[in-house]
C-alpha positions in Angstrom: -0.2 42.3 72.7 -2.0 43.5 69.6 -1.6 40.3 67.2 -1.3 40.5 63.4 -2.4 37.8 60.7 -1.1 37.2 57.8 -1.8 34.8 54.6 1.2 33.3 52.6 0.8 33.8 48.6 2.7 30.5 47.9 0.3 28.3 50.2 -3.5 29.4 50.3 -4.3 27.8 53.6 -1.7 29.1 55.4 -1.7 32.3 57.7 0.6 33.1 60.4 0.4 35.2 63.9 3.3 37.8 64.1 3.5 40.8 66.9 5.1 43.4 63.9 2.9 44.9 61.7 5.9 44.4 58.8 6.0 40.3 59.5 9.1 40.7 59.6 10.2 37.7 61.8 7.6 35.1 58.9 9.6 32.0 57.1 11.2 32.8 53.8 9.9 29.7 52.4 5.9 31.1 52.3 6.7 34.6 51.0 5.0 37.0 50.0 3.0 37.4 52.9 0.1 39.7 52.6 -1.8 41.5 55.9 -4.8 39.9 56.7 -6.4 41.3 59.7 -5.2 42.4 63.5 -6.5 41.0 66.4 -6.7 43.4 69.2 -5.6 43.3 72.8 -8.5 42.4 73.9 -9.9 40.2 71.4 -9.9 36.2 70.9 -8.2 34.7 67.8 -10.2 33.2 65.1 -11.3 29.4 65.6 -11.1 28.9 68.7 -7.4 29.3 68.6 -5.5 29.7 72.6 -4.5 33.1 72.6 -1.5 32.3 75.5 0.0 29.7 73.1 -0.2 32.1 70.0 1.5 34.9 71.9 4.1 32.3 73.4 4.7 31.5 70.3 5.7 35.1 69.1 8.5 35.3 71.8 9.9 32.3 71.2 10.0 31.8 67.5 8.5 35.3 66.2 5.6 34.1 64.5 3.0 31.2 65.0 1.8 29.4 62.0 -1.8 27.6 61.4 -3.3 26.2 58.5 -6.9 27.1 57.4 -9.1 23.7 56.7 -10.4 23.4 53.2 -14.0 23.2 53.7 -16.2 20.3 51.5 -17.6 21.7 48.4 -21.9 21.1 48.9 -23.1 18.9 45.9 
């Protein structure tokens, strides 16, 4: 399954997993939604992230959401 990312306008640290290039299936509630990247059939998510679960997801619910960390700012 080819695996397409996207990043929610309203909430910077959130992207979300769909299997339609359109995002169709993504919660209101975050929109817009911009494209962020595709992963490819034969390529891992980013951070370590279980591809099974994100793809079990997408049948169940049409979408998996994850939140990006906000990384400490060096002094």
């Amino acid at each position: 399954m080819r695996i397409y990312v996207f990043k929610s306008e309203t909430n910077s640290g959130l992207r979300a997993f769909v299997g339609d290039v359109g995002g169709r299936n993504l919660p209101e509630q975050f929109r817009p939604w911009h494209a962020a990247g595709v992963i490819e059939d034969d390529d891992d998510p980013p951070h370590n992230l279980s591809r099974r679960e994100i793809e079990r997801a997408i049948d169940v619910n049409g979408f998996q959401l994850w939140r990006m960390k906000h990384r400490a700012k060096a002094r």
